[in-house]
N, C-alpha and C positions, 0 to 999 in steps of 0.2 A: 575171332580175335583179329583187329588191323596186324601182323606182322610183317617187316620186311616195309616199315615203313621209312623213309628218309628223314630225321630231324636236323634241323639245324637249330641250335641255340645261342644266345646271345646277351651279353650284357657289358657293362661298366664302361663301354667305349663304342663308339662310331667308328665302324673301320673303312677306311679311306678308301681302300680297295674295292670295297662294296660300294659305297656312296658314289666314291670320283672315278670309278671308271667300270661300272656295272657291268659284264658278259653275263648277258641271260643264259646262255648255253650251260657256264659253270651251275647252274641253281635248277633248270628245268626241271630234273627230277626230284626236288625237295616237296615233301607232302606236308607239312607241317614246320611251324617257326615259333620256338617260345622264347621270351625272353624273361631272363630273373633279373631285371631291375638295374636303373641309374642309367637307361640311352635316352635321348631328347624323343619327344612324341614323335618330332617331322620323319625321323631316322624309323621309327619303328610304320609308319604309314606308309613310307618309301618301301621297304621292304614287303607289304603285303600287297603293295601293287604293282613291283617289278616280278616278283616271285609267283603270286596268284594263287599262294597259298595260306590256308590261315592261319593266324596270329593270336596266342593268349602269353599276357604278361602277367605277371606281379611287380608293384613299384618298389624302385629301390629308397634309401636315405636321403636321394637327390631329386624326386620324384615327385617332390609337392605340389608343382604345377600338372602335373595331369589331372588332380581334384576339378581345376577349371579348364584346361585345355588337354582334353585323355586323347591319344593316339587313335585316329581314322579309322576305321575299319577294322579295328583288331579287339579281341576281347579281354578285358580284366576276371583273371581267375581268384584275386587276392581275398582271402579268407572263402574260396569257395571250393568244393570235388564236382568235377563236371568229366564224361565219357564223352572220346572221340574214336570215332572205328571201333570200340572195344577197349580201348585202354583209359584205364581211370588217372586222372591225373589231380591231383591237388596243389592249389598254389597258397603262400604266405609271405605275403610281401614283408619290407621293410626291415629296418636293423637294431641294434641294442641299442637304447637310448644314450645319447650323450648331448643332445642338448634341446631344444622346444620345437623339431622336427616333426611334421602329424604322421611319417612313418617311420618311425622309432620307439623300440616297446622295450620294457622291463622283463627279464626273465618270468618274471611274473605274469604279467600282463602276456605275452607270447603263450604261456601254457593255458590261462582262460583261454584265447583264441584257438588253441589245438583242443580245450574239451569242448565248445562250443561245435566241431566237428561230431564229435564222438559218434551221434549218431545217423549222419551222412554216412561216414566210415564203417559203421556196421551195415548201415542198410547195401551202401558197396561192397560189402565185404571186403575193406581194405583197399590200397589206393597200389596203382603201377609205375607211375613217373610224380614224386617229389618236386615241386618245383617252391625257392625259396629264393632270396635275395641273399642272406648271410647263411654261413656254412653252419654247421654243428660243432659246437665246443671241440675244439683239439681233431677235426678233420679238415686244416685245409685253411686255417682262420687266422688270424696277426693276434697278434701278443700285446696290442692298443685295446683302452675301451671298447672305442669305435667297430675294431674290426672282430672284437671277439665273437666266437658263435655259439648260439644258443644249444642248450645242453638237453631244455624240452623236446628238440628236435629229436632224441632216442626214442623218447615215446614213441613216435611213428617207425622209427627205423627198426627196432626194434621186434615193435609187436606187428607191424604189417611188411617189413621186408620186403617195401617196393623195387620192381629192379634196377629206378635208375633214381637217383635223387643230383639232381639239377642245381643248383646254385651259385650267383657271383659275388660282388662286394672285395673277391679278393683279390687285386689286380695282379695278373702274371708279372708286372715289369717294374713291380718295387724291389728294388734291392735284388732281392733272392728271387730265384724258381720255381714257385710251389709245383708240384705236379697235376697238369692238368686233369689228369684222368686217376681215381683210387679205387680198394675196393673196401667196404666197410660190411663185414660178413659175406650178404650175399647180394649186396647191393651196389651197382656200378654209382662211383661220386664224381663226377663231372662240374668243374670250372667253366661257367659258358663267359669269362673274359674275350672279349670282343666278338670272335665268334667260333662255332664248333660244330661240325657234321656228324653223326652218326646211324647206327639202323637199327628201328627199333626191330 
Protein backbone atom coordinates (compact mmCIF):
# COMPACT_ATOMS: atom_id res chain seq x y z
CA UNK A 1 0.00 0.00 0.00
CA UNK A 2 1.52 3.88 -1.18
CA UNK A 3 1.12 5.36 2.45
CA UNK A 4 2.73 8.50 3.81
CA UNK A 5 2.01 9.81 0.48
CA UNK A 6 1.66 13.84 0.07
CA UNK A 7 -1.64 14.91 -1.60
CA UNK A 8 -2.49 18.07 -2.54
CA UNK A 9 -6.05 18.80 -3.89
CA UNK A 10 -7.59 21.49 -5.55
CA UNK A 11 -10.63 22.92 -6.97
CA UNK A 12 -13.21 26.00 -7.68
CA UNK A 13 -10.38 28.68 -7.88
CA UNK A 14 -6.91 29.35 -9.24
CA UNK A 15 -4.82 30.42 -6.27
CA UNK A 16 -2.81 33.33 -7.10
CA UNK A 17 -0.23 32.13 -4.85
CA UNK A 18 0.42 29.26 -6.71
CA UNK A 19 0.19 30.64 -10.09
CA UNK A 20 1.83 34.39 -9.58
CA UNK A 21 4.55 33.51 -7.60
CA UNK A 22 5.23 29.62 -7.58
CA UNK A 23 8.30 28.45 -4.79
CA UNK A 24 9.09 24.93 -5.96
CA UNK A 25 10.52 24.39 -2.68
CA UNK A 26 7.01 24.69 -0.89
CA UNK A 27 5.48 21.72 -3.36
CA UNK A 28 8.69 19.32 -3.80
CA UNK A 29 7.47 16.89 -1.80
CA UNK A 30 3.99 16.53 -3.24
CA UNK A 31 3.41 12.89 -4.80
CA UNK A 32 0.33 13.31 -6.08
CA UNK A 33 -2.39 16.43 -7.27
CA UNK A 34 -6.23 15.81 -7.83
CA UNK A 35 -8.33 18.01 -8.49
CA UNK A 36 -12.59 17.87 -7.97
CA UNK A 37 -13.57 20.26 -10.71
CA UNK A 38 -14.21 24.12 -12.02
CA UNK A 39 -10.14 25.32 -12.27
CA UNK A 40 -9.18 26.50 -16.07
CA UNK A 41 -7.32 23.54 -17.89
CA UNK A 42 -3.92 26.06 -18.31
CA UNK A 43 -4.09 26.10 -14.22
CA UNK A 44 -4.35 22.47 -13.98
CA UNK A 45 -1.27 21.83 -16.69
CA UNK A 46 0.80 24.55 -14.72
CA UNK A 47 0.57 22.62 -11.89
CA UNK A 48 1.80 19.13 -13.17
CA UNK A 49 4.62 20.68 -14.70
CA UNK A 50 5.84 22.98 -11.83
CA UNK A 51 5.09 20.12 -9.35
CA UNK A 52 6.14 16.83 -11.55
CA UNK A 53 3.78 15.17 -10.06
CA UNK A 54 0.67 13.51 -11.34
CA UNK A 55 -2.43 14.79 -11.98
CA UNK A 56 -6.18 13.16 -12.04
CA UNK A 57 -9.22 15.45 -12.28
CA UNK A 58 -12.89 15.32 -12.47
CA UNK A 59 -14.85 18.28 -14.31
CA UNK A 60 -16.64 20.48 -12.51
CA UNK A 61 -20.27 22.56 -13.65
CA UNK A 62 -17.76 25.05 -15.17
CA UNK A 63 -15.76 22.46 -16.96
CA UNK A 64 -17.42 22.16 -20.39
CA UNK A 65 -14.47 23.34 -22.27
CA UNK A 66 -12.19 20.59 -21.27
CA UNK A 67 -14.63 18.16 -23.69
CA UNK A 68 -12.43 20.17 -26.36
CA UNK A 69 -9.55 21.69 -24.72
CA UNK A 70 -8.75 18.84 -21.48
CA UNK A 71 -5.86 19.87 -19.26
CA UNK A 72 -2.06 18.71 -20.54
CA UNK A 73 -0.79 16.11 -19.03
CA UNK A 74 -2.94 15.29 -16.45
CA UNK A 75 -5.62 12.42 -16.39
CA UNK A 76 -9.44 12.49 -16.41
CA UNK A 77 -10.67 9.92 -13.71
CA UNK A 78 -14.62 11.07 -14.26
CA UNK A 79 -16.81 8.16 -14.22
CA UNK A 80 -13.80 5.91 -13.87
CA UNK A 81 -11.75 3.58 -10.50
CA UNK A 82 -8.32 3.53 -11.36
CA UNK A 83 -5.17 2.41 -8.48
CA UNK A 84 -2.22 4.51 -7.93
CA UNK A 85 0.70 3.13 -5.54
CA UNK A 86 -1.97 0.87 -4.01
CA UNK A 87 -4.68 3.26 -3.45
CA UNK A 88 -8.03 2.93 -5.25
CA UNK A 89 -9.35 6.12 -6.13
CA UNK A 90 -12.70 6.96 -7.89
CA UNK A 91 -13.65 10.08 -9.57
CA UNK A 92 -17.48 11.54 -10.58
CA UNK A 93 -17.33 14.74 -11.94
CA UNK A 94 -19.95 17.25 -12.38
CA UNK A 95 -22.94 18.76 -10.43
CA UNK A 96 -26.96 18.72 -9.98
CA UNK A 97 -28.43 19.90 -12.93
CA UNK A 98 -29.70 23.38 -13.02
CA UNK A 99 -29.53 24.19 -16.47
CA UNK A 100 -28.24 22.66 -20.25
CA UNK A 101 -24.54 22.05 -18.69
CA UNK A 102 -22.95 18.44 -20.30
CA UNK A 103 -21.83 18.16 -16.64
CA UNK A 104 -24.80 18.38 -14.57
CA UNK A 105 -26.81 15.23 -13.65
CA UNK A 106 -30.23 14.52 -12.03
CA UNK A 107 -30.21 12.63 -8.86
CA UNK A 108 -31.13 10.07 -11.00
CA UNK A 109 -29.02 10.28 -13.64
CA UNK A 110 -25.71 10.50 -10.81
CA UNK A 111 -26.94 6.96 -9.26
CA UNK A 112 -27.14 5.07 -12.95
CA UNK A 113 -23.41 6.51 -13.25
CA UNK A 114 -22.59 5.04 -9.46
CA UNK A 115 -24.32 1.52 -10.69
CA UNK A 116 -22.54 1.62 -13.77
CA UNK A 117 -19.46 1.25 -11.21
CA UNK A 118 -20.75 -1.56 -9.33
CA UNK A 119 -18.65 -3.83 -10.77
CA UNK A 120 -15.20 -1.98 -11.12
CA UNK A 121 -16.12 -1.64 -7.22
CA UNK A 122 -16.39 -5.23 -6.53
CA UNK A 123 -13.70 -6.38 -8.72
CA UNK A 124 -11.68 -3.46 -6.44
CA UNK A 125 -13.11 -4.43 -3.57
CA UNK A 126 -14.24 -0.89 -2.82
CA UNK A 127 -12.52 2.41 -3.46
CA UNK A 128 -9.97 4.55 -0.83
CA UNK A 129 -10.06 8.13 -1.97
CA UNK A 130 -13.71 9.50 -3.36
CA UNK A 131 -13.15 12.03 -5.37
CA UNK A 132 -16.31 14.17 -6.70
CA UNK A 133 -16.92 17.69 -7.71
CA UNK A 134 -20.37 18.26 -5.52
CA UNK A 135 -20.43 17.22 -1.85
CA UNK A 136 -23.10 14.68 -0.48
CA UNK A 137 -26.49 15.89 0.48
CA UNK A 138 -26.20 17.70 3.91
CA UNK A 139 -22.22 17.29 4.15
CA UNK A 140 -20.86 20.46 3.32
CA UNK A 141 -23.20 21.50 0.40
CA UNK A 142 -25.60 25.19 -0.15
CA UNK A 143 -29.08 25.27 0.43
CA UNK A 144 -29.32 26.47 -3.85
CA UNK A 145 -30.21 23.92 -6.48
CA UNK A 146 -27.03 24.48 -7.78
CA UNK A 147 -25.12 23.77 -4.84
CA UNK A 148 -27.05 20.88 -3.43
CA UNK A 149 -25.25 17.55 -3.09
CA UNK A 150 -26.11 14.38 -4.19
CA UNK A 151 -27.55 12.01 -1.62
CA UNK A 152 -26.54 8.77 -4.07
CA UNK A 153 -23.22 9.62 -2.95
CA UNK A 154 -24.08 7.41 0.47
CA UNK A 155 -24.14 4.52 -1.67
CA UNK A 156 -20.52 4.58 -1.87
CA UNK A 157 -19.92 6.17 1.52
CA UNK A 158 -21.60 4.01 3.02
CA UNK A 159 -21.00 0.53 1.84
CA UNK A 160 -17.33 1.14 0.86
CA UNK A 161 -16.09 3.61 3.63
CA UNK A 162 -13.42 5.04 1.61
CA UNK A 163 -10.96 6.98 3.93
CA UNK A 164 -11.02 10.20 2.34
CA UNK A 165 -13.77 11.60 0.03
CA UNK A 166 -12.59 14.67 -1.79
CA UNK A 167 -14.89 17.26 -3.15
CA UNK A 168 -15.36 21.06 -4.27
CA UNK A 169 -18.22 23.12 -5.74
CA UNK A 170 -18.51 24.65 -2.37
CA UNK A 171 -16.71 27.79 -2.22
CA UNK A 172 -15.01 28.47 1.35
CA UNK A 173 -15.59 32.51 0.85
CA UNK A 174 -19.50 32.62 0.30
CA UNK A 175 -20.86 34.31 2.99
CA UNK A 176 -20.23 31.64 5.66
CA UNK A 177 -17.46 29.21 6.65
CA UNK A 178 -18.17 25.75 5.83
CA UNK A 179 -15.38 23.65 7.53
CA UNK A 180 -12.96 22.48 5.38
CA UNK A 181 -12.02 19.43 6.71
CA UNK A 182 -15.26 16.78 8.34
CA UNK A 183 -15.77 13.45 9.28
CA UNK A 184 -18.72 11.36 8.09
CA UNK A 185 -18.40 7.84 9.99
CA UNK A 186 -15.11 6.77 9.20
CA UNK A 187 -14.41 8.78 6.37
CA UNK A 188 -12.22 11.98 6.25
CA UNK A 189 -14.57 14.95 3.99
CA UNK A 190 -12.24 17.37 2.61
CA UNK A 191 -13.15 20.62 0.71
CA UNK A 192 -10.30 20.90 -1.82
CA UNK A 193 -11.52 24.86 -2.49
CA UNK A 194 -8.62 26.44 -4.06
CA UNK A 195 -6.19 24.25 -2.56
CA UNK A 196 -5.32 21.67 0.34
CA UNK A 197 -2.40 19.51 1.50
CA UNK A 198 -2.54 16.36 3.25
CA UNK A 199 -0.96 12.64 3.80
CA UNK A 200 -2.36 9.98 2.79
Amino acid sequence: MGFGLKIMVVADIESKYIWDYFQPEKFRDIDLIISAGDVKAEYLSFLVTMIKAPLFYVPGNHNDKYETNPPEGCENIDGKLITYKGIRIMGLGGSKRYNYGINQYTEREMERRIKRMALKLYWYKGVDILVTHSPALGIGDGEDLPHKGFKCFFNILDKYQPKYFIHGHQHLSYGYQPMRVRKYKDTNVINAYEYYIFEY
